[in-house]
N, C-alpha and C positions, 0 to 999 in steps of 0.2 A: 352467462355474463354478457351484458349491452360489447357494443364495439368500443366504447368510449372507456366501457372500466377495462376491456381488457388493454386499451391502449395506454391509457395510466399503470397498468400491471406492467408493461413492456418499459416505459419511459420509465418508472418510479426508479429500479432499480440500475437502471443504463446510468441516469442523472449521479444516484450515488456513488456508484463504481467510478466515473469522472470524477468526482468533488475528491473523493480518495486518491485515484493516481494523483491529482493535482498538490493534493497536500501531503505526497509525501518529500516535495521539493522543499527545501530547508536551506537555511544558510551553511550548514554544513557540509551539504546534497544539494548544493547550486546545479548539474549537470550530470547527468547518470545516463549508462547505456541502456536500451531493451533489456536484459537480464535484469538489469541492477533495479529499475522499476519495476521488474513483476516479484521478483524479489522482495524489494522494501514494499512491495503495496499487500501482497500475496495473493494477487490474481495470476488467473494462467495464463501463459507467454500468449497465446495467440491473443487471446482476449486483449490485450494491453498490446500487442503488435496493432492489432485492428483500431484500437482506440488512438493508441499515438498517431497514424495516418490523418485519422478525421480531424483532432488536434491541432497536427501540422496544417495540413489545409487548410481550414479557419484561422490562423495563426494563434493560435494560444500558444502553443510550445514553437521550437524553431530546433533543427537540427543542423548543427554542427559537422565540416569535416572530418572529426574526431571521430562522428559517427555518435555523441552523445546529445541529451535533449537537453532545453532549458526552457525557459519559461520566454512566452513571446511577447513580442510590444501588443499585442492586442488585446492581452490580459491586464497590460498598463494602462493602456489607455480607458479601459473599461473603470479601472478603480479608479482611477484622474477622477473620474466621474462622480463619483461616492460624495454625496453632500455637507457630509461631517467631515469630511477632511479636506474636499477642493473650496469652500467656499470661506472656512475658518482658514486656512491655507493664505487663501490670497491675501484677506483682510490683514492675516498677523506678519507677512513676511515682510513689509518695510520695518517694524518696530524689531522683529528677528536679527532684520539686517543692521539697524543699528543698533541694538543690544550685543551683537558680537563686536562692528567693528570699531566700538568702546573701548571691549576690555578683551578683543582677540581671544575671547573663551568660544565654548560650546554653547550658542543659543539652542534650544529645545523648547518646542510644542507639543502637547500630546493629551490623548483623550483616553478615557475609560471604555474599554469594550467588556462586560459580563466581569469577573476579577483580575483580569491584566490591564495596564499602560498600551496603548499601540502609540507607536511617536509618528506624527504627520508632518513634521520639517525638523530639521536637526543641521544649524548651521556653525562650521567650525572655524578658530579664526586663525593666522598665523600663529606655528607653534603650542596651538591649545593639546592639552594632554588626551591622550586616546581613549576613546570614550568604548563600549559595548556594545550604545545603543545605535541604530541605524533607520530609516527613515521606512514605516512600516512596519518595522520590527514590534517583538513584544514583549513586554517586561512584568514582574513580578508588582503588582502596587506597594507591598510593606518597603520598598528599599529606596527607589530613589525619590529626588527631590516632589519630582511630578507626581510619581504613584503615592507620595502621601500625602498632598493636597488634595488629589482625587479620591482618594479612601477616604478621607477625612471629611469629605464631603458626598458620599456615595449614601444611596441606603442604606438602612439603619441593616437589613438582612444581608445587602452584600457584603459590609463590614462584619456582622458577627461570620458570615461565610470563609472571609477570607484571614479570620483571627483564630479560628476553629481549627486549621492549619490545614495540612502542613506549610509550615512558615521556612521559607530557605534560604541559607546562610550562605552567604557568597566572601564573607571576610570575618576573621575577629572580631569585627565591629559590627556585623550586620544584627540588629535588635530582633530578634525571634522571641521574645517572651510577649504574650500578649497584655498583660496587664499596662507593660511597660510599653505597647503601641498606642494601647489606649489612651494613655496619657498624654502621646507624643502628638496623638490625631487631634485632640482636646485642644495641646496647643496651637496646633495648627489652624484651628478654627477660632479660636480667641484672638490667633496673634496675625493672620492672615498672612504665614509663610509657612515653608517648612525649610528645615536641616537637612542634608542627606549627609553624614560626616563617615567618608571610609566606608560606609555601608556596601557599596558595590565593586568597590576596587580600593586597595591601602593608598591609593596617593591622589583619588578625587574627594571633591568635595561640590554639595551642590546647593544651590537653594530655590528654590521654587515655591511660585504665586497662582494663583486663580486666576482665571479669564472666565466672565459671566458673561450669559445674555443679555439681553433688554428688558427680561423678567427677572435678575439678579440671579439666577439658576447658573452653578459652576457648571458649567460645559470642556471646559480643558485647563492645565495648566503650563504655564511657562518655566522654566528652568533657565539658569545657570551653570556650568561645571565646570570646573577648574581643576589645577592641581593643587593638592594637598597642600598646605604651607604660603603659596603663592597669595594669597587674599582672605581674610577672615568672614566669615557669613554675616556680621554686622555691617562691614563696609560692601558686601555684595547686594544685600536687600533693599536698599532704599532704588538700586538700579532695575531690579528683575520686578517688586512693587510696580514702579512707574510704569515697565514695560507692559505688563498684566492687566494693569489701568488700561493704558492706552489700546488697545489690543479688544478689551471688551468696551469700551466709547464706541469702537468702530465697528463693530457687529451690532451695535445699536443704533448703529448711525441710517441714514437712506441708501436701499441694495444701489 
């Protein structure tokens, strides 16, 4: 074997072992000891002693008096970077800012990654009801307002992929039949919104618009989310529409 393949033989699998400890930090596993990582990754302690050092160093993780890891600002700033979300980002966060501080709801942006929503700004406004989602985070496309804009307008394979199931119910009201998304996504695309009603929690309610490029291609969309009762999706659409609009003008606009 050349020195070059054997050095790709060394790297190959060091790089995965990394990508693995890293994702086993979770919103639920925000900060975990040495154990709790070799543990949850199922690598051997020293191995993951040795990696979290190099980690620390470069700042990817940061350690804690606790003695527990978390994920470091160096890994933030790296994704700051990420083109799909820092540049749609900027463009959309004045229209963010005033579609919250309107109707003091939950503004929401967010884009399709493979068949989940990842949300790239989520702005909340006084007393808006508590939402799931968080900025980064990643959601199921069949539920909320965003993930069915974005399925609605996904490929025709990612949509049979993610209709194929399993489809998960997060309320009495969350639509798991696929016939019945079909139809829902149909309207979505006829009607250029969607519903998200109780779908992800008994007391929101959402609605969500498309934001296009310069070649009319859905690239993210905008949300609303309120509480239950507090506002009807009629009287919320003509504001989250406008916001949507204006939000893709400006991605079309001169960088």
């Amino acid at each position: 074997m050349s020195r070059r393949g054997r050095a790709e033989g060394r790297t190959g699998p060091v790089v995965s072992r990394v990508l693995h400890l890293l994702n086993t930090f979770t919103t639920q596993r925000p900060a975990m000891t040495l154990s709790e990582l070799a543990r949850q990754s199922g690598l051997p302690l020293s191995t993951v002693h040795r990696m979290l050092g190099e980690l620390v160093a470069w700042g990817a993780l940061e350690r804690g008096d606790d003695g527990c890891y978390r994920i470091g600002l160096r890994l933030w700033e790296l994704g700051a970077l990420a083109p799909r979300g820092q540049g749609l980002r900027e463009r959309a966060l004045p229209f963010l800012e005033d579609l919250c501080q309107i109707t003091r709801e939950n503004a929401q942006l967010a884009v399709r990654e493979g068949t989940e929503v990842v949300f790239v700004e989520r702005i909340a406004g006084s007393g808006a009801v508590p939402v799931f989602t968080r900025v980064g985070g990643r959601f199921a496309l069949t539920a909320t307002g965003v993930g069915l804009v974005l399925l609605a307008h996904a490929p025709v394979e990612v949509q049979e992929e993610v209709l194929a199931g399993p489809i998960e119910r997060y309320t009495a009201k969350t639509v798991t039949d696929p016939s019945t998304l079909r139809r829902m996504l149909a309207d979505v695309r006829a009607n250029g919104f969607s519903v998200s009603d109780r779908q992800v929690s008994m007391d929101t309610l959402s609605v969500g618009a498309p934001v296009r490029d310069q070649h009319g291609q859905v690239i993210a969309a905008v949300s609303l989310v309120v509480r239950y009762g507090s506002a009807s999706a009629h009287s919320l659409t003509p504001l989250v529409r406008t916001s949507s609009r204006a939000i893709s003008r400006a991605l079309a606009g001169p960088s």
